[in-house]
N, CA, C and O atoms as a MOPAC input file, in Angstrom:
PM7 MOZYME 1SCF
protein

 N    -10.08800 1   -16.99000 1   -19.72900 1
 C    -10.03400 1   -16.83700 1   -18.28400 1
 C     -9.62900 1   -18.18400 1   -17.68300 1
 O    -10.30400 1   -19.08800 1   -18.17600 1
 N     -8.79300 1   -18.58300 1   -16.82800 1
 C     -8.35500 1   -19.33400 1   -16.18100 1
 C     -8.92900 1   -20.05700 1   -15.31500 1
 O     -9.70300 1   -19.38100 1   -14.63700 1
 N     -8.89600 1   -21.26300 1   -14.99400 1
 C     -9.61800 1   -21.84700 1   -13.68400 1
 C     -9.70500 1   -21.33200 1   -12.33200 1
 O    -10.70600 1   -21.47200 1   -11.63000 1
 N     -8.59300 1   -20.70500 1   -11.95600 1
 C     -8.35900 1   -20.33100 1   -10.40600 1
 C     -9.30700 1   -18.74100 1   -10.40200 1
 O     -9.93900 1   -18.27800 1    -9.45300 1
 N     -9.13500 1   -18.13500 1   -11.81800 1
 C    -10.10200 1   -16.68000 1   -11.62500 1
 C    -11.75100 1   -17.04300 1   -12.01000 1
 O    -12.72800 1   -16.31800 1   -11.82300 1
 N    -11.71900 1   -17.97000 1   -12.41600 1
 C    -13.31100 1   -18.74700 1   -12.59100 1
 C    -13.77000 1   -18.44100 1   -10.97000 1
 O    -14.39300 1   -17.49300 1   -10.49100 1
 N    -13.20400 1   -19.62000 1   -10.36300 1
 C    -13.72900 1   -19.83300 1    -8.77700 1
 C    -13.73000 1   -18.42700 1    -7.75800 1
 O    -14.61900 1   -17.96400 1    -7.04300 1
 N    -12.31600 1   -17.97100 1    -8.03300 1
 C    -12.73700 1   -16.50200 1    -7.36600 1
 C    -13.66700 1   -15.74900 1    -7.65100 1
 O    -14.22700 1   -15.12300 1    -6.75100 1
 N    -14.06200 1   -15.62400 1    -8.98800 1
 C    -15.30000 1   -14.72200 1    -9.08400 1
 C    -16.84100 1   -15.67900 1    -8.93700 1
 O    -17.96100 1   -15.18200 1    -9.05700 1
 N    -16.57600 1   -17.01400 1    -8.67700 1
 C    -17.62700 1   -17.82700 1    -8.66900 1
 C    -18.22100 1   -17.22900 1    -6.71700 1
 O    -19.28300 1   -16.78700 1    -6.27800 1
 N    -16.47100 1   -17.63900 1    -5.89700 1
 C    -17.00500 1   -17.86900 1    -4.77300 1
 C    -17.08900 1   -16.14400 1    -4.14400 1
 O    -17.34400 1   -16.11100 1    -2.94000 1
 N    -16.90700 1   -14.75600 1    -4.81400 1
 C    -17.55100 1   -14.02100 1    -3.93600 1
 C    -18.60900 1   -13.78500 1    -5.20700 1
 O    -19.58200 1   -13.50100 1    -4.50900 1
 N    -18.89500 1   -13.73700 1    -5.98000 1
 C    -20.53300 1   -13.88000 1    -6.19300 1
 C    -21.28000 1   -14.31600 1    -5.19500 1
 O    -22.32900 1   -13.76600 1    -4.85800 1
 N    -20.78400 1   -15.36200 1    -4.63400 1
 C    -22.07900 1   -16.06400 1    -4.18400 1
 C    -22.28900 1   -15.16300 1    -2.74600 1
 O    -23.29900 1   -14.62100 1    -2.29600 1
 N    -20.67500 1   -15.25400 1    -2.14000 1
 C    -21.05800 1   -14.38200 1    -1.09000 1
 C    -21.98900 1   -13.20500 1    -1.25800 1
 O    -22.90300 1   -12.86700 1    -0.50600 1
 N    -21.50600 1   -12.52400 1    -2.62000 1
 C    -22.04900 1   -11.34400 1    -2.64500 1
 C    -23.57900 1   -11.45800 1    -2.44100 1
 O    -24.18500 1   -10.56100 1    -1.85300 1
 N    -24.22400 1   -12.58200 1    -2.93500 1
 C    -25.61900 1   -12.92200 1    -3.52000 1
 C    -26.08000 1   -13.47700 1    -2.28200 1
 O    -27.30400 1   -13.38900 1    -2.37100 1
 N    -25.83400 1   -13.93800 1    -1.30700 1
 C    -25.96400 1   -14.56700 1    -0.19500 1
 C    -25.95100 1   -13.65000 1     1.25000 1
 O    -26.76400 1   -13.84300 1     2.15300 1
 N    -25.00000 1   -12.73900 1     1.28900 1
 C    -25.16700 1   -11.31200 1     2.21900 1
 C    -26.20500 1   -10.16800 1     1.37700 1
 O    -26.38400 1    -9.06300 1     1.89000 1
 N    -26.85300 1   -10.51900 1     0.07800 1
 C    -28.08400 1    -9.58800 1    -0.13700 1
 C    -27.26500 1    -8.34300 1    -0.70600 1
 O    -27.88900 1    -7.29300 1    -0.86300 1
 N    -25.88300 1    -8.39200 1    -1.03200 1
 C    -25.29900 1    -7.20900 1    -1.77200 1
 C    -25.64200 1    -7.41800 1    -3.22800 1
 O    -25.20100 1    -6.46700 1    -3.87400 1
 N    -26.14400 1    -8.13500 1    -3.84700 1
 C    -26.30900 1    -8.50900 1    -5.06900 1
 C    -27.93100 1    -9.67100 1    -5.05400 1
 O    -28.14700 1   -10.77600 1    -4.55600 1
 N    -28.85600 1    -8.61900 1    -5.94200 1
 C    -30.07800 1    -8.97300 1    -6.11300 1
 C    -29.93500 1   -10.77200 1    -6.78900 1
 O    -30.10300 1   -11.88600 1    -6.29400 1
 N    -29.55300 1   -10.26500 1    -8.10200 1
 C    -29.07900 1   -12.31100 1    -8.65400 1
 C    -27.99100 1   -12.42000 1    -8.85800 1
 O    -27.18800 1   -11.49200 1    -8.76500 1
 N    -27.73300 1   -13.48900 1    -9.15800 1
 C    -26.59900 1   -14.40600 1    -9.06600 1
 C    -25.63600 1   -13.62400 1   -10.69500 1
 O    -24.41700 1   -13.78700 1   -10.74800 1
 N    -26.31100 1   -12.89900 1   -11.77100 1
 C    -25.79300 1   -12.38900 1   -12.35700 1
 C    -25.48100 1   -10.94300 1   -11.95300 1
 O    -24.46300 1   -10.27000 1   -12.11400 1
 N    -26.04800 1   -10.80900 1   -11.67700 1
 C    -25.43200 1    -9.13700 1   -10.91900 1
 C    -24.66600 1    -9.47700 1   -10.25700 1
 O    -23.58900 1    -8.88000 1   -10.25800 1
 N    -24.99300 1   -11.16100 1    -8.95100 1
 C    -23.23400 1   -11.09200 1    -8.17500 1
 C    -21.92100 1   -11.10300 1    -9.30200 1
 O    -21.01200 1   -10.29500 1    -9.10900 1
 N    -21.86600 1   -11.80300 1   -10.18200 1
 C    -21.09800 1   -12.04700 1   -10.97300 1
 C    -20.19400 1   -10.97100 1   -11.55800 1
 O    -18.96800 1   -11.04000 1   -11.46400 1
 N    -20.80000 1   -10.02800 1   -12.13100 1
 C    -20.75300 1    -9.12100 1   -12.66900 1
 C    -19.58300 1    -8.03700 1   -11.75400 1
 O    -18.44800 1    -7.65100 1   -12.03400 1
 N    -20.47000 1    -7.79800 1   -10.58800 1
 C    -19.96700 1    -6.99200 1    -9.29300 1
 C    -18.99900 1    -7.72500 1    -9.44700 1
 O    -18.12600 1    -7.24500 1   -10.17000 1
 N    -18.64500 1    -9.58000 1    -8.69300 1
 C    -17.58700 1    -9.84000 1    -8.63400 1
 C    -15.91100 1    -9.74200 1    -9.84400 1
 O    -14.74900 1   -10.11700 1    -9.68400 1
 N    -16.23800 1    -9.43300 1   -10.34600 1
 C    -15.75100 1    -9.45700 1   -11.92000 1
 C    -15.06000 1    -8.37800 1   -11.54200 1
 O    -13.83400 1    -8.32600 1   -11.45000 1
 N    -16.10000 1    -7.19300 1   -11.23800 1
 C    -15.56700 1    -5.80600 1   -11.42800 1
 C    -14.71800 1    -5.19000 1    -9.95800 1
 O    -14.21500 1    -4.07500 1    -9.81500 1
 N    -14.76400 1    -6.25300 1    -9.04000 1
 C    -14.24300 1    -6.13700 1    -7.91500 1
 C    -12.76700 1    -7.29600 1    -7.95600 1
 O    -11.79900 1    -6.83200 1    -7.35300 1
 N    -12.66300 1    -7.95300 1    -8.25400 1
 C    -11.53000 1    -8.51100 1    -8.61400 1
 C    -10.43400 1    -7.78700 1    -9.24600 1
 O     -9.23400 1    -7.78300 1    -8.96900 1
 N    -11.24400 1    -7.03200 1   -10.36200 1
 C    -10.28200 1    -6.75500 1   -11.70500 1
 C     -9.91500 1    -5.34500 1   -10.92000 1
 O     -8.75200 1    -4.95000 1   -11.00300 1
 N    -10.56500 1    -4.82400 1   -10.40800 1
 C     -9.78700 1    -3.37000 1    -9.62400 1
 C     -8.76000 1    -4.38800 1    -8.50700 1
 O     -7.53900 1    -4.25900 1    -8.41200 1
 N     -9.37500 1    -5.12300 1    -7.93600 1
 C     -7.71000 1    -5.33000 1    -6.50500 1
 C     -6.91200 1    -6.14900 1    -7.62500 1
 O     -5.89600 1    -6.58900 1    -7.08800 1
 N     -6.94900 1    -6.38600 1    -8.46900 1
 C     -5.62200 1    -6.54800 1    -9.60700 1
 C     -5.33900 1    -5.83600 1    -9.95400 1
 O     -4.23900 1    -6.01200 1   -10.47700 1
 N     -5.81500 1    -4.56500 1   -10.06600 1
 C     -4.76400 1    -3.12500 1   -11.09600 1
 C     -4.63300 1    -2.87800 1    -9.74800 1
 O     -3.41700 1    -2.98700 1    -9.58600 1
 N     -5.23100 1    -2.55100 1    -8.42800 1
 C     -4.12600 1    -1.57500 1    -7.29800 1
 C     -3.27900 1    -2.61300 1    -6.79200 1
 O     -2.78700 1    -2.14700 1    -5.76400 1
 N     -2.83900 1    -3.80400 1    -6.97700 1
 C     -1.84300 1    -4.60000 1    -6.96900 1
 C     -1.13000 1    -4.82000 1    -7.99500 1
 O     -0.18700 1    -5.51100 1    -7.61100 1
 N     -1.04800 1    -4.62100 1    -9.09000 1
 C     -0.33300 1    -4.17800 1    -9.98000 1
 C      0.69400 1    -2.44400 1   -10.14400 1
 O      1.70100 1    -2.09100 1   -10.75700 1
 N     -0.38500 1    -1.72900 1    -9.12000 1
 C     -0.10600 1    -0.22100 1    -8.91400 1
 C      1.37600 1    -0.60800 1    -7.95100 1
 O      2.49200 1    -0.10900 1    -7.80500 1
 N      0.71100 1    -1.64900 1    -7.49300 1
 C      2.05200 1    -1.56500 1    -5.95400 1
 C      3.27900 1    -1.96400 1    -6.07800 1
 O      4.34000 1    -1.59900 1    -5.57200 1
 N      2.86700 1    -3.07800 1    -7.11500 1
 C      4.01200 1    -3.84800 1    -7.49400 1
 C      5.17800 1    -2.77900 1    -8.43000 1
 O      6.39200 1    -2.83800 1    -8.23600 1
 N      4.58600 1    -1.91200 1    -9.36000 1
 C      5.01900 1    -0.75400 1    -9.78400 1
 C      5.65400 1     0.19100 1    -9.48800 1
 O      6.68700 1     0.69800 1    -9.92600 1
 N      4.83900 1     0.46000 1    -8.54300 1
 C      5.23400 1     1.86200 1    -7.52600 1
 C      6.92300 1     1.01500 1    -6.46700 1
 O      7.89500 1     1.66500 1    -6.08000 1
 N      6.81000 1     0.22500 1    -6.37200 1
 C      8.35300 1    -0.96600 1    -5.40200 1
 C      8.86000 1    -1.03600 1    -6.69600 1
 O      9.55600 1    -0.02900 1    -6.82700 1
 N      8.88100 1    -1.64900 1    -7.65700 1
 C      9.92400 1    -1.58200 1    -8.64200 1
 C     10.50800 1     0.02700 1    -8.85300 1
 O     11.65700 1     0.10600 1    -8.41800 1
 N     10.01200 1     1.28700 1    -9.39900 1
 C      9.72800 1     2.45900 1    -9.75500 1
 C     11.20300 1     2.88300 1    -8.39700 1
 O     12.38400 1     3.11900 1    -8.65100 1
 N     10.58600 1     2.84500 1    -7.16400 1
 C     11.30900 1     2.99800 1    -5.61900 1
 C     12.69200 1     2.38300 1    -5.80900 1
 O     13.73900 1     2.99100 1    -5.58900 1
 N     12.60400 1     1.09500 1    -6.24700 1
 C     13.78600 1     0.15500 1    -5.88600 1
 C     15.19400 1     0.58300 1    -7.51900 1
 O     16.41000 1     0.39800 1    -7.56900 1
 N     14.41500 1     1.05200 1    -8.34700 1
 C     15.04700 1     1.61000 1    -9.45400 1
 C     15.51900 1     3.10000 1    -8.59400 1
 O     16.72700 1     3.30500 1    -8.71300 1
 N     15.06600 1     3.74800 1    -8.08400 1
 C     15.24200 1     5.18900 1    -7.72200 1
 C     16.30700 1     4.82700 1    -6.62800 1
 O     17.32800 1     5.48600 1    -6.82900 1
 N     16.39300 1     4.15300 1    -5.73700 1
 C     17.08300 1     3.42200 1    -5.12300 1
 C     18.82400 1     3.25700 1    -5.46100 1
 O     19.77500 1     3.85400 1    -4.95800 1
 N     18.79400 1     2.58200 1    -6.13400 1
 C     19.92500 1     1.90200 1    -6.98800 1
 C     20.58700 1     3.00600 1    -7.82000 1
 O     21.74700 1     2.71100 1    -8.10500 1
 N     20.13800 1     4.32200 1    -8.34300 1
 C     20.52700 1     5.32200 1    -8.59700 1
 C     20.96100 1     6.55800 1    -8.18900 1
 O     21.70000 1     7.39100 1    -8.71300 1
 N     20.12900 1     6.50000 1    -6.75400 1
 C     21.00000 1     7.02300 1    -5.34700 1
 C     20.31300 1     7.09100 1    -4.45400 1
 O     19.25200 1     7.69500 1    -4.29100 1
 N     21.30300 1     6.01900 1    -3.36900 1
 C     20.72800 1     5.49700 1    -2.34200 1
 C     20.82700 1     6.10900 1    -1.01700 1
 O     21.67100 1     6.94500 1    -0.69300 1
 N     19.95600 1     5.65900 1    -0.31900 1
 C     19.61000 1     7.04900 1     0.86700 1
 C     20.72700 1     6.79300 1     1.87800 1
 O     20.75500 1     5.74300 1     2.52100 1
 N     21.62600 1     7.72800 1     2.01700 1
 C     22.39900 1     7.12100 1     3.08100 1
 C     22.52800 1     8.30800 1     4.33900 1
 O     22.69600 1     9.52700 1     4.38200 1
 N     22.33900 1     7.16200 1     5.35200 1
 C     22.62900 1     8.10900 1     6.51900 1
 C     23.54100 1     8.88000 1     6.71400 1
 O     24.39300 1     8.66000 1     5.85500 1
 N     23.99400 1    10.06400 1     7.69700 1
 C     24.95700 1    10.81300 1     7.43300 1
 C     25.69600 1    10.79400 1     9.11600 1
 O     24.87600 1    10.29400 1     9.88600 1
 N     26.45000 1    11.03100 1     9.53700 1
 C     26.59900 1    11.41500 1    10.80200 1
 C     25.63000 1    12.30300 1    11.71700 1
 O     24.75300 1    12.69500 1    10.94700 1
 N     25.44900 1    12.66100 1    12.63600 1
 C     25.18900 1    14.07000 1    12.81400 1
 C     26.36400 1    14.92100 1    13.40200 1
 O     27.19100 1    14.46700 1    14.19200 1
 N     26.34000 1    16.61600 1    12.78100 1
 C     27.54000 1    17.09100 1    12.82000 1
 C     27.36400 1    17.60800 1    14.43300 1
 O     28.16000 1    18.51500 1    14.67900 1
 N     26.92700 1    17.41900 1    15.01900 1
 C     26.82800 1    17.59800 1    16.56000 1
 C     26.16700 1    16.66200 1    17.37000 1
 O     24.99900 1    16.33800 1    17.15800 1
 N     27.25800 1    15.92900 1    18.84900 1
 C     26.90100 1    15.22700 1    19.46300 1
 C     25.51600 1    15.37100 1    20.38100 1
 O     25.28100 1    16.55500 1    20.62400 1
 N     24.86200 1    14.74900 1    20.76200 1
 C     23.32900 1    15.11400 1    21.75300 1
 C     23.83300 1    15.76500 1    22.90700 1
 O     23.04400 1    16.65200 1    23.23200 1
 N     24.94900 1    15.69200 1    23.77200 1
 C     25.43000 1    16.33900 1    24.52600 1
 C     25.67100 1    17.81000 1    24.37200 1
 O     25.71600 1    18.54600 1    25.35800 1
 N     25.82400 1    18.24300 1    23.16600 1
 C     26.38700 1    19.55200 1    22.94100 1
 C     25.14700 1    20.09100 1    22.26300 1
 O     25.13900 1    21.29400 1    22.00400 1
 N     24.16900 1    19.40300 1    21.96500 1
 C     22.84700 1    19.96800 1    21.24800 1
 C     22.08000 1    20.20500 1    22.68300 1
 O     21.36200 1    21.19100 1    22.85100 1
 N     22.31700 1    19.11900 1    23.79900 1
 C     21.37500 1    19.74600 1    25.07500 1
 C     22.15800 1    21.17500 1    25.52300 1
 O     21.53700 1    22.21700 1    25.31300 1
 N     23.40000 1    21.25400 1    26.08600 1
 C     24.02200 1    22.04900 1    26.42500 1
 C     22.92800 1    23.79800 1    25.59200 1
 O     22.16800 1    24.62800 1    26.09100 1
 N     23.47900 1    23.56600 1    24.20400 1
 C     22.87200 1    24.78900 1    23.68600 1
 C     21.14500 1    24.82700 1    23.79700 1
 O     20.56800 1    25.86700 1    23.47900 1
 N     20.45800 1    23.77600 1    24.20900 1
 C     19.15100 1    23.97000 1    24.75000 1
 C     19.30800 1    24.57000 1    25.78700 1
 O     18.88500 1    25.72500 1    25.72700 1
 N     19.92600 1    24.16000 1    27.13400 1
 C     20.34500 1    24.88400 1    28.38600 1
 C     20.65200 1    26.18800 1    28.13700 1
 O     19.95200 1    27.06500 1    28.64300 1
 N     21.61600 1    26.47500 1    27.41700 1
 C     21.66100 1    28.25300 1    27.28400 1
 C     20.95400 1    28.87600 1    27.24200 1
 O     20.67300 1    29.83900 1    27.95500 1
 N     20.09400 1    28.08400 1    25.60800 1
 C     18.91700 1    29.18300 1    25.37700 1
 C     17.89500 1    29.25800 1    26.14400 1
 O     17.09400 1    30.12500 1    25.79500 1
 N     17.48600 1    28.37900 1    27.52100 1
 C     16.56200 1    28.47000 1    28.15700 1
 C     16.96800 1    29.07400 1    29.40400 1
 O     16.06300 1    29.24000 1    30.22300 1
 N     18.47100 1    29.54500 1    29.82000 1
 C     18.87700 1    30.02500 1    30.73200 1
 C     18.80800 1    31.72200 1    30.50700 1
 O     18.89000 1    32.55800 1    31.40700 1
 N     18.64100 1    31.97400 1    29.11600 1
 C     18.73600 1    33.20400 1    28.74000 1
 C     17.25300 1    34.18600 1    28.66700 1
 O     17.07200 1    35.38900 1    28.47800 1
 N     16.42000 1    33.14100 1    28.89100 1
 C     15.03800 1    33.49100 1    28.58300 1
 C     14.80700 1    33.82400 1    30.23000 1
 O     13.71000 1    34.20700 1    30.63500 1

């Protein structure tokens, strides 16, 4: 384990142990451990899920289209149909 994930799980232990979410300082630990290592796999999920997208992407990409009728001629046929009612 690395220095920088030492201190992260050092400094919310303590929080944890200090707001009374964690009875001792090994239970904060523990919790913190197990709360770290999940927001690393759903940040790993994300990072996945954008690669996964950006591959789907590149294989066919979303492209806008015209629309085959101007807004002028789409109100017009609103007007009819509400003139007919």
């Amino acid at each position: 384990m690395n220095v920088e994930k030492i201190q992260k799980i050092n400094k919310l232990a303590k929080t944890l142990k200090d707001t009374g979410m964690a009875k001792t300082m090994d239970e904060a630990v523990k919790m913190a451990e197990k709360m770290i290592a999940k927001g690393e796999e759903a940040l790993q999920e994300e990072i996945e899920k954008e690669e996964s997208f950006e591959e789907e992407e590149k294989k066919e990409p979303f492209i806008l289209k015209k629309p085959e009728k101007k807004s002028e001629e789409v109100q017009e046929e609103i007007s009819d149909v509400e003139e007919e009612e």
